[in-house]
C-alpha positions as CSV (number, residue, x, y, z in Angstrom):
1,X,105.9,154.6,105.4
2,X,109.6,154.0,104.0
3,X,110.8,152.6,107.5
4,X,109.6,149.2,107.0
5,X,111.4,145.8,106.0
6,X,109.3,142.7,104.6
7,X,109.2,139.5,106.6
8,X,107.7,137.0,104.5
9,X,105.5,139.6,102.6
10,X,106.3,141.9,100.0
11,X,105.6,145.6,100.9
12,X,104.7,148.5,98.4
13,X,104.2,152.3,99.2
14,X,100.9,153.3,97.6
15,X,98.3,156.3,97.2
16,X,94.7,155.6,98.3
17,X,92.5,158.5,98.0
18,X,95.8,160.8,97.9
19,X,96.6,159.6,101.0
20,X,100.3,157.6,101.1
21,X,99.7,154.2,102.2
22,X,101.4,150.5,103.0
23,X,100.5,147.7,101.0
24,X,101.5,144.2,102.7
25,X,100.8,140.7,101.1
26,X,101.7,137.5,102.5
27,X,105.0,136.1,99.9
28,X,105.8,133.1,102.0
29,X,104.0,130.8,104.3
30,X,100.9,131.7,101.9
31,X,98.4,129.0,103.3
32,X,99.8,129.2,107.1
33,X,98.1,130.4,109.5
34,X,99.3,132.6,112.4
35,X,102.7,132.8,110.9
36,X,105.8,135.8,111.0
37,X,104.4,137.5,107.9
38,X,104.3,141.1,108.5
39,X,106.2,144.7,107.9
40,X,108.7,145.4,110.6
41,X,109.3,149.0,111.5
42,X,113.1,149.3,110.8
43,X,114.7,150.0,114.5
44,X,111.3,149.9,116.4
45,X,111.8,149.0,120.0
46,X,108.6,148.4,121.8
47,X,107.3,147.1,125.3
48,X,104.6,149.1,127.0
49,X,102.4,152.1,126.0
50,X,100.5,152.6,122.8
51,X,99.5,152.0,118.8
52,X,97.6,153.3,116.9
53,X,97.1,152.7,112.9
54,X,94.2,153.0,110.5
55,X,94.3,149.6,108.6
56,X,92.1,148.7,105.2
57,X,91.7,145.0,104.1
58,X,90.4,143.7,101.0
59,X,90.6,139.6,100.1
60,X,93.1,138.8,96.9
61,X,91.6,137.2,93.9
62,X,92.9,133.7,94.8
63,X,91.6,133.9,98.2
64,X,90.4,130.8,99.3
65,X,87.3,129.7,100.8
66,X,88.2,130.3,104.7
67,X,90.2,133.8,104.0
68,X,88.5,136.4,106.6
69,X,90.6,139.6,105.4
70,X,93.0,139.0,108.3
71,X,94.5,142.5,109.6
72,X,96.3,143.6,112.6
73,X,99.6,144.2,114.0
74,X,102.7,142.5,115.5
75,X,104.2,143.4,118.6
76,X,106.9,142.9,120.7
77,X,108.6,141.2,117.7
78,X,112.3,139.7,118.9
79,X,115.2,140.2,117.0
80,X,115.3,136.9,114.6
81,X,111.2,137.3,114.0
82,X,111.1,134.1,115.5
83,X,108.4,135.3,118.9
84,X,106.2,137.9,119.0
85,X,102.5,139.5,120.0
86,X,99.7,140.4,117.7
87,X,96.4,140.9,117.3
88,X,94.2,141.0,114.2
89,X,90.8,140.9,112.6
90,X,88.9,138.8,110.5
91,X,86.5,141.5,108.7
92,X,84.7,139.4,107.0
93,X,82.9,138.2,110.0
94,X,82.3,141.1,111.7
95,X,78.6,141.7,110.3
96,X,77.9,138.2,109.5
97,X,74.5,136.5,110.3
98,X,76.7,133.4,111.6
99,X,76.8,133.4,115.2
100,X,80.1,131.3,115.7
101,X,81.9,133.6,113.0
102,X,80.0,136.6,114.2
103,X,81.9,136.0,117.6
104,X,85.2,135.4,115.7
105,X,85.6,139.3,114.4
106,X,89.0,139.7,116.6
107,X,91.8,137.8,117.7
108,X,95.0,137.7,119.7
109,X,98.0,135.2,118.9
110,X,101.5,135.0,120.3
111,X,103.9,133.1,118.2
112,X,104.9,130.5,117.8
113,X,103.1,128.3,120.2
114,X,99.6,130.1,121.1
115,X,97.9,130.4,118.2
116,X,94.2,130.8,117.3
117,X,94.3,126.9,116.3
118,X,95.7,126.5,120.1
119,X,93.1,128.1,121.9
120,X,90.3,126.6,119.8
121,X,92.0,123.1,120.3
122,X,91.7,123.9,124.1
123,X,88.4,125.4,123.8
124,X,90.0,128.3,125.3
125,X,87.7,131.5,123.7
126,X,89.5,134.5,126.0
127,X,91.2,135.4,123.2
128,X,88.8,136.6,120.6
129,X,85.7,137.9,119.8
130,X,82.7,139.9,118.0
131,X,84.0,143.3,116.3
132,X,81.4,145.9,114.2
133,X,83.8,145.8,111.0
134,X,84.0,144.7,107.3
135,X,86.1,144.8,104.2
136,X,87.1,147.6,102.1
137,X,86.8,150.5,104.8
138,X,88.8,152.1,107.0
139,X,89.3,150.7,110.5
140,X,91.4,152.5,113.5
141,X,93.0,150.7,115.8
142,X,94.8,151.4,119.4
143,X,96.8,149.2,120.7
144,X,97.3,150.0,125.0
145,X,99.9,147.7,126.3
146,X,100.5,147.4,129.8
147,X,103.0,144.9,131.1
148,X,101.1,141.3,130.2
149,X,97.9,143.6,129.6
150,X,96.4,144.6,126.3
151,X,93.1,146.4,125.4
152,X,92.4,146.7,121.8
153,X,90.0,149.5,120.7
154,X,88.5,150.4,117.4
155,X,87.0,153.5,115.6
156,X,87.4,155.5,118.9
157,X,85.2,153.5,120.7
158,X,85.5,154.1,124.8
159,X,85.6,150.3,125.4
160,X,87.8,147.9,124.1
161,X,86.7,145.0,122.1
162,X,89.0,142.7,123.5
163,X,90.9,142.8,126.6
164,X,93.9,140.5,127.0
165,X,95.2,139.9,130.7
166,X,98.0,137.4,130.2
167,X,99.8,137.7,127.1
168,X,101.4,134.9,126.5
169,X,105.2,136.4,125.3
170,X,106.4,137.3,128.4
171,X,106.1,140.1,130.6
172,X,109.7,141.8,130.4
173,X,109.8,141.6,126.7
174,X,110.5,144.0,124.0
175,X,110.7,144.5,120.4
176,X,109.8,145.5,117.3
177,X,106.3,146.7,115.6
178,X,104.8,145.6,112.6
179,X,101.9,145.3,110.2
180,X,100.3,141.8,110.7
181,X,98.8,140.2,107.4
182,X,97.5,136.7,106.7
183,X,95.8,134.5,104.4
184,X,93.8,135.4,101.4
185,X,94.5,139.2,102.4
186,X,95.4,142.6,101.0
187,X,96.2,144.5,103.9
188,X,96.8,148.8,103.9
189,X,97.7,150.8,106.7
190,X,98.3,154.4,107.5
191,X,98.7,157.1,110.2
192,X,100.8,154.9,112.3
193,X,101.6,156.6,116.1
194,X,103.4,155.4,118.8
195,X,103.5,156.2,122.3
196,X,106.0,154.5,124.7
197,X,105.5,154.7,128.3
198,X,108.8,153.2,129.3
């Protein structure tokens, strides 16, 4: 996991149950939502096919109030980190007796325009929803891109638990990868593949 550069994190290589891990933490934008704040995998060029990572989130001891554990990846990330995909999860409402934040366990963004805080403004809920997940334990993710498709699938489950059919970035686009972190969050990740199809 030495192939990574910060954007607006800080980054540390750590072991976790002798395994080698990545540590990210938000180091800019600390309060913003939705923002460029990931690691980049160094000369990672990206457009359809697959990714798969096993990701851990845990909340800082500063988090505030509204931190959810937020954890996911960045995709298709253009060259100035200024547009990109991603799709994350909010743990902490993944088990939650809350109906409303029970539904709110996954989300998609594309920066910088549609953002969760976009769709929920619109009342548009495509975007997210319910995920069986919490902090502190190991969650796999895979990632299958397909032109402006994405289907997001978790602990090896046969059907995704969000399906995204018009991703908002552009269909032709390509870029890099990266580990997506965000408010209030912690975030580790491991065992990163990735499977081009084109």
């Amino acid at each position: 996991m030495n192939n990574f550069e910060p954007v607006n994190t800080k980054i540390e290589n750590i072991n976790i149950d002798n395994e080698q891990v990545l540590k990210v933490v938000k180091a800019k934008k600390i309060m913003e939502f939705d923002e460029n704040t990931y690691a980049k995998l160094i000369d990672s060029s990206f457009h359809n096919g697959a990714i798969e990572v096993k990701m851990l989130s845990r909340l800082l001891k500063d988090a505030p109030d509204f931190a959810r554990g937020f954890i996911g990846i960045a995709y298709r990330i253009n060259e100035d980190d200024s547009a990109f995909e991603s799709f994350y999860l909010r743990p902490t409402n993944g088990r939650i007796d809350d109906p409303v934040r029970k539904n709110r366990g996954c989300q998609y963004f594309s920066y910088p325009k549609y953002t969760f805080a976009y769709f929920r403004d619109k009342n548009i809920t495509d975007y997210e929803g319910p995920a069986d997940i919490g902090l502190d334990e190991w969650i796999s993710l895979k990632a299958v891109i397909e032109n402006e498709q994405a289907k997001f699938y978790l602990n090896d489950n046969k059907e995704p638990v969000l399906v995204v059919d018009n991703m908002k970035h552009g269909v032709g686009k390509h870029g890099a990868i990266g580990f997506f972190v965000d408010v209030g969050t912690e975030a580790y990740f491991m065992d990163l593949k990735i499977t081009c199809s084109d």
